[in-house]
PDB file of N, CA, C and O in Angstrom:
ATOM      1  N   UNK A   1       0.847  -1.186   0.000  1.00  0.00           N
ATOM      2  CA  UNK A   1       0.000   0.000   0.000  1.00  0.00           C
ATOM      3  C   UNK A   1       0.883   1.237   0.000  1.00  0.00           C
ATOM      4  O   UNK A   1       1.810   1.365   0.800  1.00  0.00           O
ATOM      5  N   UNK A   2       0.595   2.071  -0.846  1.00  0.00           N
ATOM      6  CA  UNK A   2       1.317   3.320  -0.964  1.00  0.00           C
ATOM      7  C   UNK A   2       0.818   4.602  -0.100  1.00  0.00           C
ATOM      8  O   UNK A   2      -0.247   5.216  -0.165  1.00  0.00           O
ATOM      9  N   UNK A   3       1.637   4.742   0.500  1.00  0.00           N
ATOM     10  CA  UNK A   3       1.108   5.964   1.330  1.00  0.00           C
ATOM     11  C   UNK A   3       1.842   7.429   1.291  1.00  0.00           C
ATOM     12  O   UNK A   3       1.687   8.331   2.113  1.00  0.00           O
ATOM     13  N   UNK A   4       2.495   7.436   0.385  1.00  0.00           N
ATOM     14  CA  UNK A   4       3.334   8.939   0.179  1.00  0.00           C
ATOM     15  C   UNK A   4       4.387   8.469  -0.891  1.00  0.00           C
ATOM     16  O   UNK A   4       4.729   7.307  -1.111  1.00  0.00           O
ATOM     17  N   UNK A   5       4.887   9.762  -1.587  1.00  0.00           N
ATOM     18  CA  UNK A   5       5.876   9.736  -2.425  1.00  0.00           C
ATOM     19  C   UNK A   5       6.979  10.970  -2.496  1.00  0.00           C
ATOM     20  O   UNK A   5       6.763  12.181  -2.431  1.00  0.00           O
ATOM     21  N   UNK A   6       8.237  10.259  -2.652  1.00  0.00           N
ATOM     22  CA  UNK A   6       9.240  10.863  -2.343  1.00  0.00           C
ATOM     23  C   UNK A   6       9.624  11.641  -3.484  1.00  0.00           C
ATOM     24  O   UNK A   6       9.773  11.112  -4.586  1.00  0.00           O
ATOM     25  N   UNK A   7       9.834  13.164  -3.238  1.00  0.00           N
ATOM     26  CA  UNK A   7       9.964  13.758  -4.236  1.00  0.00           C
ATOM     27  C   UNK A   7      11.494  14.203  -4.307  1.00  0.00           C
ATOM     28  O   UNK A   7      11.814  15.092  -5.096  1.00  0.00           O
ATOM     29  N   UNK A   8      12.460  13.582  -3.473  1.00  0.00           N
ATOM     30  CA  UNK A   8      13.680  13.787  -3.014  1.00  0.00           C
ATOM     31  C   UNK A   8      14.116  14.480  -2.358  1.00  0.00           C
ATOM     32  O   UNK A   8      13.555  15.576  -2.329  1.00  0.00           O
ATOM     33  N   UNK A   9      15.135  14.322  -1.608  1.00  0.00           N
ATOM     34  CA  UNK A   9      15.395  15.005   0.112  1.00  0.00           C
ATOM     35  C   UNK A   9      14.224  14.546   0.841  1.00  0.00           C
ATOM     36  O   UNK A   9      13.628  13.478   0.709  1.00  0.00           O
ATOM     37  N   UNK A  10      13.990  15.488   1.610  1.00  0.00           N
ATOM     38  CA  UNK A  10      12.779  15.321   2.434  1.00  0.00           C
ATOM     39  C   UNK A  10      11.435  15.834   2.378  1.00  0.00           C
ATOM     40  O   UNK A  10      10.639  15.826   3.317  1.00  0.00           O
ATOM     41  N   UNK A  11      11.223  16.299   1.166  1.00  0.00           N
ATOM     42  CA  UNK A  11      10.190  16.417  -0.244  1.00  0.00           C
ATOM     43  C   UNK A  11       9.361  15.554  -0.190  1.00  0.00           C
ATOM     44  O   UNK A  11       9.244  15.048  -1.306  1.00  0.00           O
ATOM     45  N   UNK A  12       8.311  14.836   0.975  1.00  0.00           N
ATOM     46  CA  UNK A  12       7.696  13.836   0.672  1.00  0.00           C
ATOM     47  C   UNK A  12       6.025  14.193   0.562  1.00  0.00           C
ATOM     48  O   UNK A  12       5.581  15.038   1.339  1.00  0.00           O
ATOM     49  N   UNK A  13       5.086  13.515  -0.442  1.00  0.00           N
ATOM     50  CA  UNK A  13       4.204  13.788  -0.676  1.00  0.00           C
ATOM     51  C   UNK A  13       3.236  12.643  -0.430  1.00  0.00           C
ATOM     52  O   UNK A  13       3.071  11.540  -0.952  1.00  0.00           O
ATOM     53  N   UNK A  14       2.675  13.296   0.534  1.00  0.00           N
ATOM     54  CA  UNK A  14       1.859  12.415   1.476  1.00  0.00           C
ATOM     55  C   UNK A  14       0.656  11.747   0.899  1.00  0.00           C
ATOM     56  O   UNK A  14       0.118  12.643   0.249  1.00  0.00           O
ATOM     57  N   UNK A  15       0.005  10.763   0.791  1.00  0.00           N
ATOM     58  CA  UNK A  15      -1.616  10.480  -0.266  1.00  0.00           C
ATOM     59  C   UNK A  15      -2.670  11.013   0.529  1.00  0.00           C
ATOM     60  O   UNK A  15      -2.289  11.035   1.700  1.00  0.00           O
ATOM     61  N   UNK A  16      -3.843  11.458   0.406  1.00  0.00           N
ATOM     62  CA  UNK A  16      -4.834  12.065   0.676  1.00  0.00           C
ATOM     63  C   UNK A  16      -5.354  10.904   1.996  1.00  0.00           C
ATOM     64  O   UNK A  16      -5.587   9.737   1.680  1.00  0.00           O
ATOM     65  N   UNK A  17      -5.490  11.337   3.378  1.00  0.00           N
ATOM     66  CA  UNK A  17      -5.812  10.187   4.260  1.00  0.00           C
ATOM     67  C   UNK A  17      -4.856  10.291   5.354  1.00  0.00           C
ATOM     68  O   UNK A  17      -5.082  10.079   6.545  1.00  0.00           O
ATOM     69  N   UNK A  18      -3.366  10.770   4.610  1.00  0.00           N
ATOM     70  CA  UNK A  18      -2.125  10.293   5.754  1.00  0.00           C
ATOM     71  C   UNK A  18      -1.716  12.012   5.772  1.00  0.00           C
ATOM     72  O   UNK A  18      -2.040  12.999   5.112  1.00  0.00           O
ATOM     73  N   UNK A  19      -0.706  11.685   7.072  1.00  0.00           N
ATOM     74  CA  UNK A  19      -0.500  12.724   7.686  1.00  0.00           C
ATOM     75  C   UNK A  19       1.252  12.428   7.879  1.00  0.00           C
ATOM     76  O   UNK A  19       1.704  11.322   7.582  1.00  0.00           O
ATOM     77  N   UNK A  20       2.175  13.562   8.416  1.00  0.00           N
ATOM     78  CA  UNK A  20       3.183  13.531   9.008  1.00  0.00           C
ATOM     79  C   UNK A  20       3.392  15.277   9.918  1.00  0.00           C
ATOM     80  O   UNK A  20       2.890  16.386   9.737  1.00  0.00           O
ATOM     81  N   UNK A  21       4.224  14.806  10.733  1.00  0.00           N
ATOM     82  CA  UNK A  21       4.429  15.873  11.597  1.00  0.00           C
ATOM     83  C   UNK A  21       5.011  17.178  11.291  1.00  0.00           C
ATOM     84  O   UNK A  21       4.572  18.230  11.754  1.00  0.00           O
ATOM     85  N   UNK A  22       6.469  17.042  10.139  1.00  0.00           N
ATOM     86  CA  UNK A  22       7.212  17.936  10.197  1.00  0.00           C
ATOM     87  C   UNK A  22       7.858  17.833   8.859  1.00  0.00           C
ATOM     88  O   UNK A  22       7.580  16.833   8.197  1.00  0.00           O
ATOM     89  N   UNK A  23       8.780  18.824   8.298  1.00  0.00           N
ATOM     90  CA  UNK A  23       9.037  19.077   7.119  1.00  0.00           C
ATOM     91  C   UNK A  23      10.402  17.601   7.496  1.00  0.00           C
ATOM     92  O   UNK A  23      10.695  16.854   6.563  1.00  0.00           O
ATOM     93  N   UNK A  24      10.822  17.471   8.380  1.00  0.00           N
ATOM     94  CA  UNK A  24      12.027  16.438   8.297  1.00  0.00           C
ATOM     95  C   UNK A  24      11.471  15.148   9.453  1.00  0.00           C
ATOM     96  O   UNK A  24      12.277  14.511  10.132  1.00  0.00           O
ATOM     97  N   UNK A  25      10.258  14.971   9.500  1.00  0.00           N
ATOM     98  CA  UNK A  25       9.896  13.513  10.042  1.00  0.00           C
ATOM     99  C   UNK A  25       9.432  12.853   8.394  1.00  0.00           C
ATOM    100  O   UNK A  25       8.896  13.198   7.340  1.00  0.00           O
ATOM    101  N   UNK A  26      10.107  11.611   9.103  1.00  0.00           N
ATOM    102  CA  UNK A  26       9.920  10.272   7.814  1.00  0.00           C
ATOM    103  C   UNK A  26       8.527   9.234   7.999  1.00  0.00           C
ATOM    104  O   UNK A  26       7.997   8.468   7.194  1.00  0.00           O
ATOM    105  N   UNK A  27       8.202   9.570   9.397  1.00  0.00           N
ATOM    106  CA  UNK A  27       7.148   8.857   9.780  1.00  0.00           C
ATOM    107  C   UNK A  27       5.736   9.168   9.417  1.00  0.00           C
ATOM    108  O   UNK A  27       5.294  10.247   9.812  1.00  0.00           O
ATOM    109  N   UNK A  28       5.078   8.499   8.827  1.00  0.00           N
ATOM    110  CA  UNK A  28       3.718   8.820   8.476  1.00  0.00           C
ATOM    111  C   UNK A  28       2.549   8.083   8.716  1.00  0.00           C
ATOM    112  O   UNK A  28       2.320   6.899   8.471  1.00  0.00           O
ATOM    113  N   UNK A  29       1.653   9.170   9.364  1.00  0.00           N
ATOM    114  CA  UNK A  29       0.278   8.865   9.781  1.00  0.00           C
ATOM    115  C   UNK A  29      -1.038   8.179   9.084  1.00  0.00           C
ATOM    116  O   UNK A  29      -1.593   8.853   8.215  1.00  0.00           O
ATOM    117  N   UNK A  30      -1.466   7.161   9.332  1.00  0.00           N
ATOM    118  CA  UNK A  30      -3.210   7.450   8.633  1.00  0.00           C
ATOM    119  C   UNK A  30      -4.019   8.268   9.482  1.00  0.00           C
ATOM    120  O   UNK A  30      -4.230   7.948  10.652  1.00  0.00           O
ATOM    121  N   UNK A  31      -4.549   9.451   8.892  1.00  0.00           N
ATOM    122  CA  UNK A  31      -5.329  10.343   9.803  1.00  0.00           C
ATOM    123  C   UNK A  31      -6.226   9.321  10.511  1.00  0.00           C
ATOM    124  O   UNK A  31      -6.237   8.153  10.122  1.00  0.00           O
ATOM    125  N   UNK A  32      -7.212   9.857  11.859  1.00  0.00           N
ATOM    126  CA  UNK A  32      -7.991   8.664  12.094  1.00  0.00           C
ATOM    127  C   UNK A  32      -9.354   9.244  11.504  1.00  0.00           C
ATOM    128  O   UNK A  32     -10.293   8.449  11.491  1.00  0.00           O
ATOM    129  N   UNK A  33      -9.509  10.125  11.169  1.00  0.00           N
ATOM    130  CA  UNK A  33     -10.916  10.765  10.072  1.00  0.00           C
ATOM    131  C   UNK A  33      -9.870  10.453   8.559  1.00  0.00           C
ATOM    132  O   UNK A  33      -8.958  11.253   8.345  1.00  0.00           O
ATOM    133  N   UNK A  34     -10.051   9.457   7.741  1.00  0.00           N
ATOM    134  CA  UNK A  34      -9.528  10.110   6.315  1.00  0.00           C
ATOM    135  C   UNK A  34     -10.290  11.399   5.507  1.00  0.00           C
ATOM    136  O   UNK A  34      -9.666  12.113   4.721  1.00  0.00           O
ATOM    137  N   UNK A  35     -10.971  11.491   5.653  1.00  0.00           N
ATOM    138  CA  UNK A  35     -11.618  12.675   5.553  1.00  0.00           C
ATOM    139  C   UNK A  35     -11.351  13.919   5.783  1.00  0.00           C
ATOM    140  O   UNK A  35     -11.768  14.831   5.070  1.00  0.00           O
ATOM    141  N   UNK A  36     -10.439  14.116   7.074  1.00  0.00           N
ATOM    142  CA  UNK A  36      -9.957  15.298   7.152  1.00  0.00           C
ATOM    143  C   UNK A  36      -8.493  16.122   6.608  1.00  0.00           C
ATOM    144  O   UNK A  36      -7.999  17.237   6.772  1.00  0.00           O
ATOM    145  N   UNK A  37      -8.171  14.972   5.935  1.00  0.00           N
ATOM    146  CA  UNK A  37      -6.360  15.164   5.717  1.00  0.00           C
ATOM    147  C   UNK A  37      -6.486  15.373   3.956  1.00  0.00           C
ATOM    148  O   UNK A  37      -7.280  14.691   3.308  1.00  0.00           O
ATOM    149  N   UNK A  38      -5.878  16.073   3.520  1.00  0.00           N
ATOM    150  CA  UNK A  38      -5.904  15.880   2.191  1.00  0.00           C
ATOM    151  C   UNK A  38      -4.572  15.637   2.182  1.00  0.00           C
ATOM    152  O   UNK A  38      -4.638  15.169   1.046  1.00  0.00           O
ATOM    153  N   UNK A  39      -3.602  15.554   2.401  1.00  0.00           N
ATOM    154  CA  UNK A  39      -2.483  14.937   2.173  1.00  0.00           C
ATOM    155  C   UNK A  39      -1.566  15.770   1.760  1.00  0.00           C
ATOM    156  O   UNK A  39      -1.427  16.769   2.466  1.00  0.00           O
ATOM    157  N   UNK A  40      -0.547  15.626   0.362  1.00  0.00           N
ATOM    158  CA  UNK A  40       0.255  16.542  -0.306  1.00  0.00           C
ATOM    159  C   UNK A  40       1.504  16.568   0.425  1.00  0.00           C
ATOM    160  O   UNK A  40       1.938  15.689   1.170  1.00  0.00           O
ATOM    161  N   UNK A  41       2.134  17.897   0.067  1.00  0.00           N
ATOM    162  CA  UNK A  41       3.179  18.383   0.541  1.00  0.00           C
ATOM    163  C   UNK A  41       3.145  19.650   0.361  1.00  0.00           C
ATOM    164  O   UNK A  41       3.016  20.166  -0.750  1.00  0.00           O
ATOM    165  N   UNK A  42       3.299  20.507   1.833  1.00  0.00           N
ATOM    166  CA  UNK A  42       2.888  22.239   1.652  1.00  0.00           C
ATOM    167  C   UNK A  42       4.937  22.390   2.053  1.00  0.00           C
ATOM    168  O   UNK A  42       5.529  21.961   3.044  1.00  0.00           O
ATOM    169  N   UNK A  43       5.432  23.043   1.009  1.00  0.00           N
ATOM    170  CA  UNK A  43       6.731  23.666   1.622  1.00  0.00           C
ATOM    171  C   UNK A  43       7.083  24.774   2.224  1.00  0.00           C
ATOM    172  O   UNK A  43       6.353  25.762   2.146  1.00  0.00           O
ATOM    173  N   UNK A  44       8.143  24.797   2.858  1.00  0.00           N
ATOM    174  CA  UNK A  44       8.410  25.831   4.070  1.00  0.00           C
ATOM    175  C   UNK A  44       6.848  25.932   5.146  1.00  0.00           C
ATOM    176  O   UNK A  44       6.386  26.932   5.695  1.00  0.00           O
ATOM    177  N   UNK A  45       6.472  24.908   5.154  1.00  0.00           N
ATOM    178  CA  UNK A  45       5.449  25.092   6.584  1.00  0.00           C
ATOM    179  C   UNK A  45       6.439  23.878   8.090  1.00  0.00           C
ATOM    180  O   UNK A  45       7.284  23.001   8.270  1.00  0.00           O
ATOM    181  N   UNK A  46       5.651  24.597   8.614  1.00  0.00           N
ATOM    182  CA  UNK A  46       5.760  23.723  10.317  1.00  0.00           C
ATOM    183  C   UNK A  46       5.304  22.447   9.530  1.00  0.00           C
ATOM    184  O   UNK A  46       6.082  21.633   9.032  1.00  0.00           O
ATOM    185  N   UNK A  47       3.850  22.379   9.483  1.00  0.00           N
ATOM    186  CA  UNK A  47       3.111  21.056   9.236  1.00  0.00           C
ATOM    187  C   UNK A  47       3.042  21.031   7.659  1.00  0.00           C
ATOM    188  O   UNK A  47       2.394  21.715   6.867  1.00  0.00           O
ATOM    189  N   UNK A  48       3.950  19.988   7.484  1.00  0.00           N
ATOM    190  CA  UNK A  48       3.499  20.085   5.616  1.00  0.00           C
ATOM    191  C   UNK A  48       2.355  19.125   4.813  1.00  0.00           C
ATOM    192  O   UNK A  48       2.510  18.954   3.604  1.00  0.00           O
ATOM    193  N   UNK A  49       1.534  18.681   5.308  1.00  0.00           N
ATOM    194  CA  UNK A  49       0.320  18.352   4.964  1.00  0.00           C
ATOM    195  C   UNK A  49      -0.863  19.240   5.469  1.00  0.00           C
ATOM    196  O   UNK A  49      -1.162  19.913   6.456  1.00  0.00           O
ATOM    197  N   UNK A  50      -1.625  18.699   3.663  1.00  0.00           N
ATOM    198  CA  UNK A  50      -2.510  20.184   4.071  1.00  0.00           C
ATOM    199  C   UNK A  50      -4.423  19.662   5.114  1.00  0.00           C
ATOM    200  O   UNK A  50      -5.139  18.821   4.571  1.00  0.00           O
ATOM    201  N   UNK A  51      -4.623  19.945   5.711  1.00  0.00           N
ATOM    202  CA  UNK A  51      -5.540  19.808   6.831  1.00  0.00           C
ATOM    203  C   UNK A  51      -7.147  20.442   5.486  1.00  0.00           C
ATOM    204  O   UNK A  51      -7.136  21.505   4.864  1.00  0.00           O
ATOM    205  N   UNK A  52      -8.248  19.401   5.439  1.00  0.00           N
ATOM    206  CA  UNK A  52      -9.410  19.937   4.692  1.00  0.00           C
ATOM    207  C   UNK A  52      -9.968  20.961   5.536  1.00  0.00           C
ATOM    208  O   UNK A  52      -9.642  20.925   6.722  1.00  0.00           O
ATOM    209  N   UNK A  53     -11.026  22.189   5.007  1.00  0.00           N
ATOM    210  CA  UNK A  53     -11.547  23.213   5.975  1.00  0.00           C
ATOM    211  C   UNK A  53     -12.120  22.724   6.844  1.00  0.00           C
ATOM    212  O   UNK A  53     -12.685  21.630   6.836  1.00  0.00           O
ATOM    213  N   UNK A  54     -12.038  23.495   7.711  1.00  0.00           N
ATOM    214  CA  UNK A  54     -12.726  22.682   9.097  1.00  0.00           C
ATOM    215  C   UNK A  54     -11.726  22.429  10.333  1.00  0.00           C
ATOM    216  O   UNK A  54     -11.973  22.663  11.516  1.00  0.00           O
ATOM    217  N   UNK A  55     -10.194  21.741   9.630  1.00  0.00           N
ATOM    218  CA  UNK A  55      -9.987  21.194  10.104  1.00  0.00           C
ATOM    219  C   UNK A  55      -7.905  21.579  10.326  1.00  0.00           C
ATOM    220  O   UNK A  55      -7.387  22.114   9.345  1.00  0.00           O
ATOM    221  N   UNK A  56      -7.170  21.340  11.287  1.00  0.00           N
ATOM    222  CA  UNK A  56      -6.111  21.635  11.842  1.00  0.00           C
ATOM    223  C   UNK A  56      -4.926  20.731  12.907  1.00  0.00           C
ATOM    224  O   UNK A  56      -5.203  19.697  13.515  1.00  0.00           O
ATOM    225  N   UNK A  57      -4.079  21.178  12.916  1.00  0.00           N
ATOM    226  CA  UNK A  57      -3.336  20.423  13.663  1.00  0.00           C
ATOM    227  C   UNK A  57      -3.057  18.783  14.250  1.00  0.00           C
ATOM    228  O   UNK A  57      -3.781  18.138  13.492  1.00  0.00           O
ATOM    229  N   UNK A  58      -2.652  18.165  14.828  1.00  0.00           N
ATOM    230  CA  UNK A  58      -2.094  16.873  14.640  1.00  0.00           C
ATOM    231  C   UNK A  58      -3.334  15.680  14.072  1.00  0.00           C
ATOM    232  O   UNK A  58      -4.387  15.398  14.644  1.00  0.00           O
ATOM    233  N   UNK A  59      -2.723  15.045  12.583  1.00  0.00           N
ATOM    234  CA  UNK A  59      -3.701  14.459  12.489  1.00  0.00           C
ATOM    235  C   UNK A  59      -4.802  14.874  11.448  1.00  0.00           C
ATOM    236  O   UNK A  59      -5.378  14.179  10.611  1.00  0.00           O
ATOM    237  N   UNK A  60      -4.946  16.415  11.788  1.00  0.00           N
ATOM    238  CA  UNK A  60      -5.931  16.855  11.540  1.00  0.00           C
ATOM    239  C   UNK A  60      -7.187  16.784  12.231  1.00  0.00           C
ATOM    240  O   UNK A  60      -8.181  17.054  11.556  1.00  0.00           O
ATOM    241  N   UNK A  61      -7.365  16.448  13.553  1.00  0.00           N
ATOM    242  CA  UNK A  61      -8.304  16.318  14.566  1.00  0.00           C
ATOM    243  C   UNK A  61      -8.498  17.427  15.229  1.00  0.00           C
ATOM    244  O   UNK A  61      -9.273  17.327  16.181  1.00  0.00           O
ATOM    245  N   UNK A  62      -7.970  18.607  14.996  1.00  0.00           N
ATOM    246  CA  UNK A  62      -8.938  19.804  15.909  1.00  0.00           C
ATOM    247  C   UNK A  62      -9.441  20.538  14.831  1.00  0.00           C
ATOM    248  O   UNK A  62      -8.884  20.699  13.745  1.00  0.00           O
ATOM    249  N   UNK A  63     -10.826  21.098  15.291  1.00  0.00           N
ATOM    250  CA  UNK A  63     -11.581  21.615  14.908  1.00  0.00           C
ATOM    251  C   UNK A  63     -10.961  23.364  14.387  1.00  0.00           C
ATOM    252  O   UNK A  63      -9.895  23.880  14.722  1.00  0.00           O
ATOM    253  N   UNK A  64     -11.790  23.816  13.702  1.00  0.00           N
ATOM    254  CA  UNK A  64     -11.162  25.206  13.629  1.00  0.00           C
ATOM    255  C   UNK A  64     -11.994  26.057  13.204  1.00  0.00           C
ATOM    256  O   UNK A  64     -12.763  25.459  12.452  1.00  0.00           O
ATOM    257  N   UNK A  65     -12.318  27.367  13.292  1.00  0.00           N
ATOM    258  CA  UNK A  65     -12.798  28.515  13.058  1.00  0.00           C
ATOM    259  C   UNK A  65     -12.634  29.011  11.048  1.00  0.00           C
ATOM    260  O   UNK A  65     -11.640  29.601  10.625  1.00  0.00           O
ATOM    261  N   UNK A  66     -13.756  28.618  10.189  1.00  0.00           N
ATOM    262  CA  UNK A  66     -13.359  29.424   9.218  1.00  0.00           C
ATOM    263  C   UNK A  66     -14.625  30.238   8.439  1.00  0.00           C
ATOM    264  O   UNK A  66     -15.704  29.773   8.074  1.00  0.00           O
ATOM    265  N   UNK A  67     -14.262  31.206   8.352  1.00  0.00           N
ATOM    266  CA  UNK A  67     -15.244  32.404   7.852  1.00  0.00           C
ATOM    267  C   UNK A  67     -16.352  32.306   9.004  1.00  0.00           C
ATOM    268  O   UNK A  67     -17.452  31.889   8.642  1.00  0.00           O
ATOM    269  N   UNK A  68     -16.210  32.595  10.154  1.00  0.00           N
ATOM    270  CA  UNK A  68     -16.667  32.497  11.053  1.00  0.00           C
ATOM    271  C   UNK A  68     -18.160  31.636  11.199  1.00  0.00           C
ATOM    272  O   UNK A  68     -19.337  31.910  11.437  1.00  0.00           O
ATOM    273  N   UNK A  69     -17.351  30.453  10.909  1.00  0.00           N
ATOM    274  CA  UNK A  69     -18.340  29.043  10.511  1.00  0.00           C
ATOM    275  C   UNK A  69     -17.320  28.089  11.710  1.00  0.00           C
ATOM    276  O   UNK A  69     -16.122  27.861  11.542  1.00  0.00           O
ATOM    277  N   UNK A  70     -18.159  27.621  12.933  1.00  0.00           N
ATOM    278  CA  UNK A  70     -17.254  27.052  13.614  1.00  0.00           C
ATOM    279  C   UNK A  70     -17.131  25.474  13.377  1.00  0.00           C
ATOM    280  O   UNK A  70     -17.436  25.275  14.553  1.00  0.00           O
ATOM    281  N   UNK A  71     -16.957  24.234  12.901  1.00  0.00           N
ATOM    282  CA  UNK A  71     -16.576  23.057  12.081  1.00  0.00           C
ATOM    283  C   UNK A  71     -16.480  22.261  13.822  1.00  0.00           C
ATOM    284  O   UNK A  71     -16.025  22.832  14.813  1.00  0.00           O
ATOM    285  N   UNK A  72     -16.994  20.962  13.790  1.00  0.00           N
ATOM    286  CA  UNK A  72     -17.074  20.052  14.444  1.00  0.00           C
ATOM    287  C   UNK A  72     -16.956  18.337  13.982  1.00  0.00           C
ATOM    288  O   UNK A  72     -17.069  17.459  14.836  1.00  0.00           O
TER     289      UNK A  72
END
């Protein structure tokens, strides 16, 4: 099962579902919502997978504030 792809260095591009922590962790997550993770690779961020609206931080399990629409 493929769960990310290496775009070289530490360039890795995560599949829609999975998660990782940091621009230089190798370890990767299955979100536990797949639903909330779209995956990818965002560069020069803290967290380089991108989180669907609604949604934030580890995992992608906290909730978040957008257009002052509060997401649960």
């Amino acid at each position: 099962m493929k769960n990310a792809e290496c775009q070289g260095g530490l360039s890795i591009v995560v599949d829609e579902g999975f998660w990782r922590a940091s621009n230089t962790s190798e370890n990767i997550y299955q979100c536990l919502s797949r639903s909330s993770c779209h995956g990818g690779y965002v560069e020069n961020s803290l967290i380089p997978v991108e989180c669907k609206e609604g949604y934030t931080g580890p995992l992608c399990q906290v909730c978040t504030f957008y257009e002052e629409e509060k997401y649960m």
